[in-house]
C-alpha positions in Angstrom: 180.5 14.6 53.7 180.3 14.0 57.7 177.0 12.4 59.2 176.4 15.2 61.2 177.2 18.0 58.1 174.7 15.7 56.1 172.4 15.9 59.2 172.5 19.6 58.8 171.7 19.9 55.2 168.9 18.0 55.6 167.4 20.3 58.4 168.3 23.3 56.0 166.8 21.7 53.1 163.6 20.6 54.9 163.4 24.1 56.7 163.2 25.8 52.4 160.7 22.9 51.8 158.3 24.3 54.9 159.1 27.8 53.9 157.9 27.1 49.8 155.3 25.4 50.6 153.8 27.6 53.2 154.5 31.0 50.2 152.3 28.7 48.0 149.8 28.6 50.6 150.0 32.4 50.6 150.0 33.3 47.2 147.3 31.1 46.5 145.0 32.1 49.2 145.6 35.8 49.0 142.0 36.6 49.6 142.5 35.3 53.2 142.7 37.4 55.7 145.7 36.9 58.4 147.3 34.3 56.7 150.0 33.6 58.7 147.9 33.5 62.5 145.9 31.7 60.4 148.3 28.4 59.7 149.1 28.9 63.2 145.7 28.5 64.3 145.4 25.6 62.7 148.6 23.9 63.7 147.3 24.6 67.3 144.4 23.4 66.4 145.6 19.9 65.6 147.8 20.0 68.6 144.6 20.2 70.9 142.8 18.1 69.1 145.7 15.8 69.1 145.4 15.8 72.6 141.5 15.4 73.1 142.0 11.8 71.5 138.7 9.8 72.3 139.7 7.0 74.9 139.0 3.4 74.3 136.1 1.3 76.8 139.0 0.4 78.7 140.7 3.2 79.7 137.5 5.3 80.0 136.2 2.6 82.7 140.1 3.0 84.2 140.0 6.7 84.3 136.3 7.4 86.2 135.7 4.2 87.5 137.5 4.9 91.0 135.0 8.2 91.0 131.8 5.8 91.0 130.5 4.5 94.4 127.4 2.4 95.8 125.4 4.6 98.2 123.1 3.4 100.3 120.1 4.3 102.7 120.4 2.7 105.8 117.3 2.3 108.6 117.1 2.7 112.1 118.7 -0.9 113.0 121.5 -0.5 109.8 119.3 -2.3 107.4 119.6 -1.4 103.9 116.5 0.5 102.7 117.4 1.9 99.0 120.5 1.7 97.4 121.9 3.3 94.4 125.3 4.5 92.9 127.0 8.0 93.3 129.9 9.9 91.5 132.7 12.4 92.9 132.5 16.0 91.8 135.2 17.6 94.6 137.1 16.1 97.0 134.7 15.9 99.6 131.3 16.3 98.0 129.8 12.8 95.9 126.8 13.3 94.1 123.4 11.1 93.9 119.8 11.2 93.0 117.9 12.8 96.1 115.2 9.8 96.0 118.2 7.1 96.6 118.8 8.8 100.3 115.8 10.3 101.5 113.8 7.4 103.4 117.2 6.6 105.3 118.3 7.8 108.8 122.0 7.0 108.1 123.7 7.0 105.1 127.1 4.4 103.8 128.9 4.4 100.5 131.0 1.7 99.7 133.1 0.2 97.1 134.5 -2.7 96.5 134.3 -4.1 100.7 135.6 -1.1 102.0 132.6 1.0 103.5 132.1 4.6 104.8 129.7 6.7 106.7 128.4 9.5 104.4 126.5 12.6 105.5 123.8 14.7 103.2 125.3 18.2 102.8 123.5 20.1 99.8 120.2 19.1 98.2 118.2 20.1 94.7 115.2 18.4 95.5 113.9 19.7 92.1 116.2 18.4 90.2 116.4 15.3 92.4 119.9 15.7 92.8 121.8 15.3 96.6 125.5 16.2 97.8 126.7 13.7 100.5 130.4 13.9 102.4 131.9 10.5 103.1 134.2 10.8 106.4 137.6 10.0 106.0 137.9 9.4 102.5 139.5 11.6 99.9 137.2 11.7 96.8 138.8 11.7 92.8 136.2 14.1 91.3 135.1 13.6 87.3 135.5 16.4 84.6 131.7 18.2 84.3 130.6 18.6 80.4 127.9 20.9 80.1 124.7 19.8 77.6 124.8 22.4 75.7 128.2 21.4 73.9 126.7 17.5 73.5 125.3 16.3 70.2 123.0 13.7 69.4 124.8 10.3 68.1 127.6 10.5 70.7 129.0 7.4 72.2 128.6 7.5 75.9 129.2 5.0 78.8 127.0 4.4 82.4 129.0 3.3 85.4 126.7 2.4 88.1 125.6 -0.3 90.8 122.2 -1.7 89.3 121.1 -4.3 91.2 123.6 -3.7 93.6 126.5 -4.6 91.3 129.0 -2.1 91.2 131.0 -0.6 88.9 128.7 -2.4 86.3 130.1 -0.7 83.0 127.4 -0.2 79.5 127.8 1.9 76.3 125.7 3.5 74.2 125.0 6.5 72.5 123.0 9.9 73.2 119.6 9.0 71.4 118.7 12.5 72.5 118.6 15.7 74.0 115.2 16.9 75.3 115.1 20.5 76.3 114.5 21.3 80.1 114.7 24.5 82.0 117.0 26.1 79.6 119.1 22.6 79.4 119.5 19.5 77.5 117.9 16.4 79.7 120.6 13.7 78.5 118.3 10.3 76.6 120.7 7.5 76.2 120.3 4.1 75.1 123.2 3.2 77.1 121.5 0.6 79.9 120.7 1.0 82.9 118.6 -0.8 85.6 117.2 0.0 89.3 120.3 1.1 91.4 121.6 2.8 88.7 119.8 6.0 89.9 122.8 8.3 90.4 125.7 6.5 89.2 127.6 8.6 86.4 127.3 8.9 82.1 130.6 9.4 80.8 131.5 10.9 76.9 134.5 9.4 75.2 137.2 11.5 77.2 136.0 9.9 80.4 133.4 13.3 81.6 130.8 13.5 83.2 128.0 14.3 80.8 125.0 13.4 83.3 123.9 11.4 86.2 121.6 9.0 85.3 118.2 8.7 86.6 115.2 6.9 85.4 113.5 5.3 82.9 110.1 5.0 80.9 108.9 1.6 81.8 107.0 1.6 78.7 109.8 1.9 76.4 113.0 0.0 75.3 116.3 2.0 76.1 114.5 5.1 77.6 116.9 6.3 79.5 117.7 9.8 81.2 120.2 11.5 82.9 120.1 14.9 84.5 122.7 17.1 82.8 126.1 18.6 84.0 124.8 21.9 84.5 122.5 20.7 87.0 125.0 18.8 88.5 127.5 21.6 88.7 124.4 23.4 90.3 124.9 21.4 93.3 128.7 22.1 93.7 128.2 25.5 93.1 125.5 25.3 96.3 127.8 23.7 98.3 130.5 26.5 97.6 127.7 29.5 98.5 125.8 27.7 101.4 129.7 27.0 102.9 130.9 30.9 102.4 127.1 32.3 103.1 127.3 30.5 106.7 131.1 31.4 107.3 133.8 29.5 108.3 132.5 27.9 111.2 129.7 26.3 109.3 129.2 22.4 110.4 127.6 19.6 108.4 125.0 19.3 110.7 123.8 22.7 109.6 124.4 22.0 106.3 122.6 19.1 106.4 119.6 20.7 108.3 119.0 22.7 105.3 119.4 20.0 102.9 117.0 18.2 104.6 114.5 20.9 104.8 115.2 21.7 100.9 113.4 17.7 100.2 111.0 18.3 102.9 109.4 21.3 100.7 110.2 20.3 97.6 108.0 16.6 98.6 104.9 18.9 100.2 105.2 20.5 96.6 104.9 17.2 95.1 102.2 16.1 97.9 104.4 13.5 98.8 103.7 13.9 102.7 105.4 10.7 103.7 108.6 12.3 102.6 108.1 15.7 103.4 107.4 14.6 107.0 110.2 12.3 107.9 112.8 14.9 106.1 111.7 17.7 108.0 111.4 15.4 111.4 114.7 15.0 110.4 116.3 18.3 110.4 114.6 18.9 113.8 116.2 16.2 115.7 119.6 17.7 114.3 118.0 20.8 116.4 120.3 23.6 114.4 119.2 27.2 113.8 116.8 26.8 110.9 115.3 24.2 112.8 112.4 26.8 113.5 111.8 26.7 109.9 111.8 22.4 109.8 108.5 22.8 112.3 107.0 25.8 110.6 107.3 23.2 107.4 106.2 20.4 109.4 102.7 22.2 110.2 102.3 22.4 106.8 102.5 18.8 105.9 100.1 18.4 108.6 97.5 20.8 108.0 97.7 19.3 104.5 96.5 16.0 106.3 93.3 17.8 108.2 95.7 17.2 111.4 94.9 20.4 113.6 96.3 19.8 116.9 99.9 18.5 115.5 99.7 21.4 113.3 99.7 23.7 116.3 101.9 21.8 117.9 104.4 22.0 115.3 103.9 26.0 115.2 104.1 26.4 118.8 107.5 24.6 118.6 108.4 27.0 115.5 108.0 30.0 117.6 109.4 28.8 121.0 112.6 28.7 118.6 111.9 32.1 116.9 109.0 34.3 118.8 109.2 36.9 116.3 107.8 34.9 113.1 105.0 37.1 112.5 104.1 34.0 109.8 104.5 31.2 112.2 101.5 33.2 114.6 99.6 33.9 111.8 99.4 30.1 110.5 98.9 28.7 114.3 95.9 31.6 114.3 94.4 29.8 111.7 94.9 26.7 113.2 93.1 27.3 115.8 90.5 28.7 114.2 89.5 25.9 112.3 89.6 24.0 115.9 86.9 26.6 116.9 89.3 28.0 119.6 88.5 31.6 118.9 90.1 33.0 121.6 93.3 31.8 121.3 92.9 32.4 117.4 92.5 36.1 118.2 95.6 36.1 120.0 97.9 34.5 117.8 96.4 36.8 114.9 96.6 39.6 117.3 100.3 38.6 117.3 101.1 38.3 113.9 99.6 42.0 113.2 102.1 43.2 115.6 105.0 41.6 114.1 104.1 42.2 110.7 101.3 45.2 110.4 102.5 45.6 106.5 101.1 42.1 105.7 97.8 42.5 104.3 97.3 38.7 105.4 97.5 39.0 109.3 95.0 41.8 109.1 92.7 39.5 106.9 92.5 36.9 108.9 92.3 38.6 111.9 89.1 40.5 110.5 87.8 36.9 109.0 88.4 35.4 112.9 86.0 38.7 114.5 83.8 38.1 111.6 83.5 35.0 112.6 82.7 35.5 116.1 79.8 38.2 115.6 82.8 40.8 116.7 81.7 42.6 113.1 82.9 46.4 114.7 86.5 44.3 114.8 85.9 42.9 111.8 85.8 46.4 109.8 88.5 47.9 111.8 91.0 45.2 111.3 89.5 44.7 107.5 89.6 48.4 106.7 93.7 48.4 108.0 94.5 45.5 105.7 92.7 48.1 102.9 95.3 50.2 103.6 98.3 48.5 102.9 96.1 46.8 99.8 93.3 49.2 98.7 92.4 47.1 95.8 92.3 43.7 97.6 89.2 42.0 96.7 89.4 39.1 99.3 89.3 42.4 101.6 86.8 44.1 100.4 84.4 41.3 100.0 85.1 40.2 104.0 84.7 44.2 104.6 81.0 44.5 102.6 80.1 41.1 104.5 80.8 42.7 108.1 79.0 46.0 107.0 75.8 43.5 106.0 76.0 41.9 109.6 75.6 45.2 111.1 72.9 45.9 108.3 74.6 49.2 107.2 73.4 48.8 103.8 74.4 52.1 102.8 78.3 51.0 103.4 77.8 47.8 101.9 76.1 48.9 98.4 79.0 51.2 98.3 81.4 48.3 98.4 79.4 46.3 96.2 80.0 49.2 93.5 83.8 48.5 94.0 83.6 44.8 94.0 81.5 44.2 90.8 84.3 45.1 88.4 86.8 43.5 90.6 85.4 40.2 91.3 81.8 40.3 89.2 81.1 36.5 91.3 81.9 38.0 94.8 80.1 41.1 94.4 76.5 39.0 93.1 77.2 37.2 96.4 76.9 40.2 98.6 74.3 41.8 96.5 72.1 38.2 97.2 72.7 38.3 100.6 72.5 41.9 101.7 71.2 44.4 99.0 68.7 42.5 97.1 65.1 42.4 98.8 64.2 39.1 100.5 60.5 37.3 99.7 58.4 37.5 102.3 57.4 34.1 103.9 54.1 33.2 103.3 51.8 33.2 106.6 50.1 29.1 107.0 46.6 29.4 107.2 
C-alpha cells in the first residue's frame, strides 16, 4: 500500500473511531437533553478555555507593564509635591487615585527618563479616583475585570512606583472581597507601599482587577484596591462629559469640572484646605462653570466664619451668572450675619425674584425683616413661602414669632395649634414666649 493511501485509511479509520465513541456517549447518556450541541459546547468550551491560559510572572509584568506610569504633583516652581503611579484605560485617558494630584498646580508622568506634561480631565472624588491626559503620548490601555466575577484566593500582581521606584512588580493573592456600594472593594496581600497609590492590580491574564489604594497601618498585608467597576466609572465619565459638552469641548473645560468635582467632594469631607485650592483652581482656568468654582468657594469660606471673602466669592459667582437666584440668596445671608441689613434685603429681595417657587428665598427674606423689627414684612414674605410649602414648620414657627412681635396673640395661638403636632419643641417655644402669662416683677420696697 502507498504512504499516502495508508495516510488515508488512517483518517477513515480514526474518523469511525470519533463517530463510535461519540454513539456511546449518546446511548449512554440518553437522558441528556441536546446531546449533540451539547459535545459541541463543550469542545468550544475547551477551545476558550484553552485560550484563557493563566500567564506566567513574566509575561504578565511584559504584557501591562508598558500601561503603568509614575505620576507626579508638581508645585509652583516644578518641585515634586506627591507622587504616585497611574495605569492606562484608553488611549488618551491614564487613571490615578485623586489624592496623588490634587495639592499640585501642574501635573508630569513619566517612565523610565522620558517625561510628559499631563492634564486632569475627569474626577470621582468619591471614589478617589482621577483621569489625566498626557500630551503627546499614545497610551496602551489594560483589559477592565469587573469584581463581581473575582473570587477570593486568586493570585494577583501590583505594578506600581512605591517609593518612587517604578514598575516595582509584587504577587499575591485576593485575601478578600469587602462589599461596597454594590461592589467588591479588592483586599490583597500583594504589597504595596506609599507611591503605590494608583498604580494597577493585575489577575493572571494580565487585567486590571483594581487600582490600588491604601492601607491599614495597623495591620500586616492590608491592602485595598478600588474595583474595575469604579474604574470603568471614570472612562465611562469621560465618554458622557466629552459628548454632553459637544465636539468642541476643551480640556480646560474638562478639567474645570474635574476640579470643581474634588473641591465639593473635600468641603463634604471638611477638608477645606483642598476644597479651597481645587476650586481656586478651576477659577483661574476662568471657563463657563467657573461661576459655580466661586459659588463653591463661598462655601468653604463661610464654613471657616470668613464673611467678607464669602461675599466676595458670591459677588464674583454672579458677576459671571446674574441670574443665580441661589448665589443672591447665599450672599443675602452673608451679609446678614455681617449685620449689613440693607444690603441683605436686597440680595434676598433678589433671589425671590429669580426664584419665587423656592420656599428658602422667601424664608430668609422674612427671617432678615424679622430681624430688623420690619415684622409687617416678615409675615408677608413668611406667609408667601406658606404658600408654596403650607406645612413648613421652619415657616410657620418664623410666621407665629412675627405675629408675637406685633402682639397679635390671637394669630399666634392659632399657629401654635398647627405647630404643636408638627414640631411639639418649636411650638412650647412660642407658647413661652408669647401665649403663656408672664410673672409680674415684684415692686422693691
Amino acid at each position: 500500500m502507498s504512504p499516502l493511501k495508508r495516510y488515508k485509511a488512517l483518517w477513515v479509520i480514526g474518523l469511525v473511531a470519533v463517530a463510535v465513541v461519540a454513539a456511546a456517549l449518546v446511548v449512554s447518556n440518553r437522558n441528556r437533553v441536546g446531546d449533540a450541541s451539547d459535545w459541541v459546547q463543550m469542545a468550544y468550551s475547551g477551545l476558550e478555555s484553552a485560550k484563557n491560559q493563566q500567564l506566567s510572572p513574566v509575561e504578565i509584568f511584559q504584557k501591562v507593564s508598558p500601561s503603568v506610569f509614575v505620576v507626579e504633583a508638581l508645585g509652583g516652581n516644578r518641585e515634586s509635591l506627591d507622587l504616585g503611579s497611574g495605569v492606562a484605560i484608553a488611549p488618551d485617558l491614564l487613571i490615578t487615585n485623586c489624592h496623588v494630584v490634587e495639592n499640585g498646580s501642574s501635573l508630569r508622568i513619566s517612565r523610565a527618563r522620558k517625561k510628559w506634561a499631563a492634564r486632569l480631565v475627569q474626577a470621582l472624588p468619591n471614589h478617589d479616583l482621577c483621569g489625566l491626559r498626557p500630551s503627546q503620548l499614545d497610551l496602551e490601555p489594560v483589559s477592565i475585570r469587573s469584581s463581581s466575577t473575582l473570587e477570593t484566593g486568586e493570585s494577583v500582581y501590583a505594578i506600581g512606583a512605591p517609593e518612587g521606584l517604578e514598575l516595582t512588580f509584587s504577587q499575591g493573592v485576593i485575601s478578600a472581597l469587602r462589599e461596597t456600594d454594590g461592589v467588591h472593594m479588592v483586599q490583597t496581600s500583594a504589597p504595596t507601599s506609599p507611591g503605590s497609590s494608583g498604580g494597577g492590580l493585575f489577575d493572571t491574564e494580565g487585567n486590571l482587577v483594581g487600582i490600588t489604594t491604601f492601607q491599614l497601618r495597623e495591620g500586616q498585608s492590608l491592602n485595598f484596591a478600588m474595583p474595575g467597576e469604579w474604574v470603568s466609572d471614570v472612562l465611562a465619565h469621560s465618554t458622557n462629559t466629552a459628548g454632553a459638552a459637544g465636539p468642541g469641548v476643551n480640556d480646560s473645560t474638562l478639567e474645570s469640572a474635574a476640579w470643581i468635582e474634588i473641591g465639593v467632594e473635600a468641603v463634604n469631607q471638611k477638608n477645606y484646605e483642598v476644597a479651597e485650592n481645587a476650586l481656586l483652581k478651576a477659577t483661574r482656568l476662568q471657563q463657563p462653570d467657573a461661576y459655580r468654582a466661586w459659588y463653591e468657594l463661598a462655601s468653604v469660606y463661610g464654613s471657616q466664619r470668613h464673611l467678607e471673602a464669602q461675599a466676595l466669592a458670591l459677588e464674583q459667582a454672579i458677576r459671571l451668572k446674574p441670574n443665580y437666584a441661589d448665589a443672591w440668596r447665599e450672599l443675602a445671608r452673608s451679609y446678614s450675619m455681617q449685620k449689613d441689613f440693607g444690603k441683605a434685603i436686597a440680595a434676598a429681595k433678589q433671589s425671590t425674584e429669580l426664584d419665587a417657587r423656592d420656599k428658602e428665598n422667601w424664608q430668609l427674606l422674612g427671617l432678615i425683616y424679622l430681624g430688623t423689627n420690619s415684622y409687617a414684612k416678615a409675615i408677608e414674605a413668611d406667609e408667601q413661602g406658606l404658600r408654596i410649602a403650607p406645612s413648613d414648620e421652619t415657616l410657620l414657627a418664623e410666621l407665629g414669632m412675627a405675629y408675637g412681635e406685633q402682639g397679635d396673640r390671637e394669630q399666634v395661638m392659632r399657629i401654635y395649634t398647627q405647630l404643636k403636632e408638627k414640631d411639639p419643641l418649636a411650638a412650647k417655644v412660642l407658647f413661652n414666649e408669647y401665649i403663656a402669662p408672664r410673672p409680674i416683677a415684684s415692686r422693691p420696697r
